[in-house]
C-alpha positions in Angstrom: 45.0 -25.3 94.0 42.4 -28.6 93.5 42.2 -28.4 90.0 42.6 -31.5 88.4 45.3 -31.7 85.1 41.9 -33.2 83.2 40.4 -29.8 84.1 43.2 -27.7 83.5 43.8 -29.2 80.0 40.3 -28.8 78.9 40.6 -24.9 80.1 43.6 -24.4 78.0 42.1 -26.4 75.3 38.7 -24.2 74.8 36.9 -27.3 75.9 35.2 -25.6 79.1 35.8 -22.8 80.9 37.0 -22.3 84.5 33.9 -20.6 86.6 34.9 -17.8 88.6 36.3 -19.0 91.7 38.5 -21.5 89.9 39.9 -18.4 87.9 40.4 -16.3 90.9 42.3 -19.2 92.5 44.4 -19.6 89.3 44.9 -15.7 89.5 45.9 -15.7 93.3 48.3 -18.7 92.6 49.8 -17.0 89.9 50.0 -13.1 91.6 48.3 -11.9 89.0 44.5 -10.6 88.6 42.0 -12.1 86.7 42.2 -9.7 83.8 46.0 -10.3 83.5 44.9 -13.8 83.6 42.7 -13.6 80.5 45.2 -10.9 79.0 42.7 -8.6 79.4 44.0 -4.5 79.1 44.2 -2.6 82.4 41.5 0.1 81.0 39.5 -3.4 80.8 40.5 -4.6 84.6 39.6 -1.3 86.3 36.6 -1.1 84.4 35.9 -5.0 85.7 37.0 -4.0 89.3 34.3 -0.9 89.2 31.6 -3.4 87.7 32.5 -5.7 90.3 32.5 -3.2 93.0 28.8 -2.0 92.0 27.1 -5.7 91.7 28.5 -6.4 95.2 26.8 -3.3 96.9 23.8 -3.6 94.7 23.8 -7.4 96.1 24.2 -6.3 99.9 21.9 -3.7 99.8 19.2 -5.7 98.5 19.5 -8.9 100.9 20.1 -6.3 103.7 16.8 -4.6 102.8 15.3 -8.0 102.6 14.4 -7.5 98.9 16.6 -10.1 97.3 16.1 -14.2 98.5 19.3 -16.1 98.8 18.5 -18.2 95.7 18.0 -14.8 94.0 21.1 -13.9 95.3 22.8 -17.1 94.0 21.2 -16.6 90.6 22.4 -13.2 90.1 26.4 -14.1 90.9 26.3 -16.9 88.6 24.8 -15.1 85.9 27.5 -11.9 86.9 30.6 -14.9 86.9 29.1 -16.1 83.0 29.0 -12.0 81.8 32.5 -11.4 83.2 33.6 -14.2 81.5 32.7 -13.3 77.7 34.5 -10.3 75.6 33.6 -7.0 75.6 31.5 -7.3 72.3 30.1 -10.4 73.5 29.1 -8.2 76.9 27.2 -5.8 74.7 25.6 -8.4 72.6 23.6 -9.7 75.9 23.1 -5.8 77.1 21.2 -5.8 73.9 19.9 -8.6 74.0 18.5 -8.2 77.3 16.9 -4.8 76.6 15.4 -6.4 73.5 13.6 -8.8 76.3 12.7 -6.4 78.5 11.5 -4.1 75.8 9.0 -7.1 74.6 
């Protein structure tokens, strides 16, 4: 897979976290999805593969129309990879908090 046993230890120790491609090729190695990865529910994974589904057209519609920069583009996965990563309370702690931000 190209993970080192350094890396893998430290995931399974709570001393990092894998970023999303690392998970998916953990998931793909395993058979399993991401969500039965994290033991995540199945309500949870096809509300994931819906969110999923939706940043990926919003992303390709707006470098198609020319709106969004590749470094934009960039931004906005990494910050999608970090949100799919945290809990479902933990997602609607940053949906608040980002509406608090917006709302200041």
């Amino acid at each position: 897979m190209g993970i080192s046993d350094t890396s893998v230890a430290q995931y399974e120790s709570g001393i990092r976290n894998p970023k999303f491609d690392t998970l998916q090729r953990i998931a793909d190695a395993l058979e399993v999805t991401i969500i039965q990865l994290l033991g995540e529910s199945i309500e949870n994974e096809v509300e994931y593969k819906t969110s999923v589904e939706k940043f990926v057209q919003i992303q390709l519609a707006g470098r198609a129309a020319g709106k969004i920069s590749v470094q934009d583009l960039n931004k906005m996965t990494q910050i999608f990879e970090e949100l799919a990563m945290l809990s479902a309370e933990q997602q609607e702690e940053a949906r608040r908090f980002m509406k608090f931000l917006k709302e200041k």
